[in-house]
N, C-alpha and C positions, 0 to 999 in steps of 0.2 A: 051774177047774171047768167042767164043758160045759154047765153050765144058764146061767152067763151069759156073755155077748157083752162083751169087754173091746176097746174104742178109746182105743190111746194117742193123742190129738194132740200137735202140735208145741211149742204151749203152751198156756194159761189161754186166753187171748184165745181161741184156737180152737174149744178146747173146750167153752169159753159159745157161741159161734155156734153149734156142732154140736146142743148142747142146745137154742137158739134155733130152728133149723132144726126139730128133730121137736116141739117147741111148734108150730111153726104149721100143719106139717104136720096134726098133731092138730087144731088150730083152725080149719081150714079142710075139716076130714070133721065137724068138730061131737062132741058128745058130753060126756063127763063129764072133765073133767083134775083131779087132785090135784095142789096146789102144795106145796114146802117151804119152809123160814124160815131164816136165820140170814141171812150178809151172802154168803154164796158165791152164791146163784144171782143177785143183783141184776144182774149186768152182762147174765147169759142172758134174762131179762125184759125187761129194757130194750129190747135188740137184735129180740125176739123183736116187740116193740108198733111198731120201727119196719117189719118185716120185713113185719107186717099189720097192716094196720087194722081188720078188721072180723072180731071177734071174739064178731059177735050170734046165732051157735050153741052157741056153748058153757057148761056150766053149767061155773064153779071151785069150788073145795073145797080146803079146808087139811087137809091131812096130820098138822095136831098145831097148836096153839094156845097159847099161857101165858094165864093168868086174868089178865090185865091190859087194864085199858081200851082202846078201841080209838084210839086217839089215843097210846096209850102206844107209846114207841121200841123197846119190847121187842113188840111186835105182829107176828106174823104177816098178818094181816088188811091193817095198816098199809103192810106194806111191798111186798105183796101191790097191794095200791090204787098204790099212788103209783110202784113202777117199771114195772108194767103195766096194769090197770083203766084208770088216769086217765089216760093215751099214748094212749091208741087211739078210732079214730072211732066206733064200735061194739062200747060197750062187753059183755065178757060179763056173767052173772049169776053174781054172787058170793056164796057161802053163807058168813057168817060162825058162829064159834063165839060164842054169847050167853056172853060173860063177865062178865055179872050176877049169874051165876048160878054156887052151889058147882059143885067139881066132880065129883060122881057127876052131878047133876041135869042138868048142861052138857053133859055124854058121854054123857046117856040124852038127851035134846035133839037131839043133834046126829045120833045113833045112830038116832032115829027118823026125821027127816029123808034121813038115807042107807038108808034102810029100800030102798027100790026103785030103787038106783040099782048101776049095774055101770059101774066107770072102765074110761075107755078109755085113760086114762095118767096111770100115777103115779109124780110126779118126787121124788125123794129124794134126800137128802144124803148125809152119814157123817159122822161127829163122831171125833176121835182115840180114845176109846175105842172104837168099834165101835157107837158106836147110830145108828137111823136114825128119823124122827121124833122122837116121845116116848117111843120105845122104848129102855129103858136096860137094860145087863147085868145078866141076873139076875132084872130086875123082875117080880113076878106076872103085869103085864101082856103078858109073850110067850105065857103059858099061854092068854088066854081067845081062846074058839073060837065064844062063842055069841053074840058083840056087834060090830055096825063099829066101835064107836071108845069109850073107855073111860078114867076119867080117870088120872092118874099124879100120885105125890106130887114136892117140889121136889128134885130128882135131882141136877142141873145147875145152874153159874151159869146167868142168875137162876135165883135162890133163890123160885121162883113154883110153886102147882102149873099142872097140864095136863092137855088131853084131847088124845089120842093117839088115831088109826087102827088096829085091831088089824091083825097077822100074816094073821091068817086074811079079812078083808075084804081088805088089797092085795093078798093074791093072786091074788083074782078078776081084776084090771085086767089087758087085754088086751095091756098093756104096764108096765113095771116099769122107770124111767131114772133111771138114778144121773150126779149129776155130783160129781166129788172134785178138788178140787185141792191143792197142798203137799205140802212135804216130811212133814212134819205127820201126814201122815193115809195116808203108806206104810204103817206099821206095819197099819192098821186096814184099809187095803184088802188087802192079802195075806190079814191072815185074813178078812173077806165076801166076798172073791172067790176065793180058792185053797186053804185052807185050810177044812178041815170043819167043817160048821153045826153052832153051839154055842149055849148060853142067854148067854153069853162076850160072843158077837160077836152081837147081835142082827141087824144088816143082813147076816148070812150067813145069817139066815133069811126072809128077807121076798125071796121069788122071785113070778113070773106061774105060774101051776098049768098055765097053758092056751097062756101069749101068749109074750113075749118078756121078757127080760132083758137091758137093755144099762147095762154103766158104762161113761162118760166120763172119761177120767182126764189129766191133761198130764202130761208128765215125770217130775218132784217126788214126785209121787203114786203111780205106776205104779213108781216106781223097785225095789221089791223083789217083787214080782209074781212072776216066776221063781226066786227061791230059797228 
């Protein structure tokens, strides 16, 4: 598809640095970054805290959160902190999602807080079904248009709910980067990246309206792309 920018690298390893590299890039013009969660971007955070250290322009923001304590293994927030926040000499300002709190109240929370904000990069996953965030096939929440971020019931191992980033808020961000690795997760990137945006494939709809769209993909991943 020509709205997004697809880089195969050589491998994984690469392709977290590549990711690593437009982290600091961003981090060092300042501005608003969206992080994502699971275990795949750890090694690009990591690499990224060693790359810079001084990270005291920029505000962070979670792309989607589980209602679990922040101490909890399943935290976004958590993992967030500890492969990049706590690495670096100057740390940024980190917006967590209050998981005190139910979640509609948590996702008008956090919604109100993102109230005045416009990202200047938001880094996204893809999960082998096709979602991105806390955005799952299907879910009501691909429809709303009139909220940044909104909660979502437990979709997904964990079995947790979430607040989730709408469609319609990342697409403001003036950049839009996916990183995908594994075999795993061909299937789902043919259809977010080559095949037509569907309620199916959520991350075949979460584009920049204005900015850039780029996925990162190794090998593994990339491997069905062309057919």
């Amino acid at each position: 598809m020509s709205d997004v920018e697809l880089i195969v690298c050589d491998n994984a390893e690469v392709a977290s640095r590549v990711v690593a590299e437009h982290l600091v890039t961003s981090a060092r013009r300042g501005g608003h970054i969206a992080l994502s969660g699971g275990s795949t971007p750890r090694p690009a955070y990591e690499l990224a805290a060693e790359l810079e250290s001084d990270w005291g322009l920029v505000d962070l923001w979670l792309g989607d959160e589980r209602l679990v304590p922040p101490a909890d293994e399943r935290s976004n927030f958590r993992l967030v902190r500890e492969a990049l926040v706590s690495r670096v000499r100057v740390p940024p300002r980190l917006h967590p999602v209050d998981t005190s709190l139910a979640g509609a109240d948590a996702a008008a929370a956090y919604a109100h807080e993102l109230e005045p904000v416009v990202l200047d990069l938001a880094f996204q996953g893809l999960g082998g079904d096709g979602h991105t965030a806390s955005l799952f096939p299907d879910a009501d929440a691909l429809q709303v248009t009139d909220a940044r971020a909104v909660s979502t019931p437990a979709g997904l191992e964990p079995w947790v709910e979430r607040v989730t980033m709408t469609i319609s808020f990342l697409a403001q961000a003036r950049c839009v980067l996916y990183l995908v690795l594994g075999a795993e997760k061909a299937d789902a990137a043919r259809r977010a990246f080559v095949e037509e945006p569907e309620t199916a494939t959520p991350a075949s709809l979460v584009r920049s309206a204005a900015g850039r769209t780029i996925a990162i993909l190794d090998p593994a991943a990339a491997q069905d792309l062309s057919t």
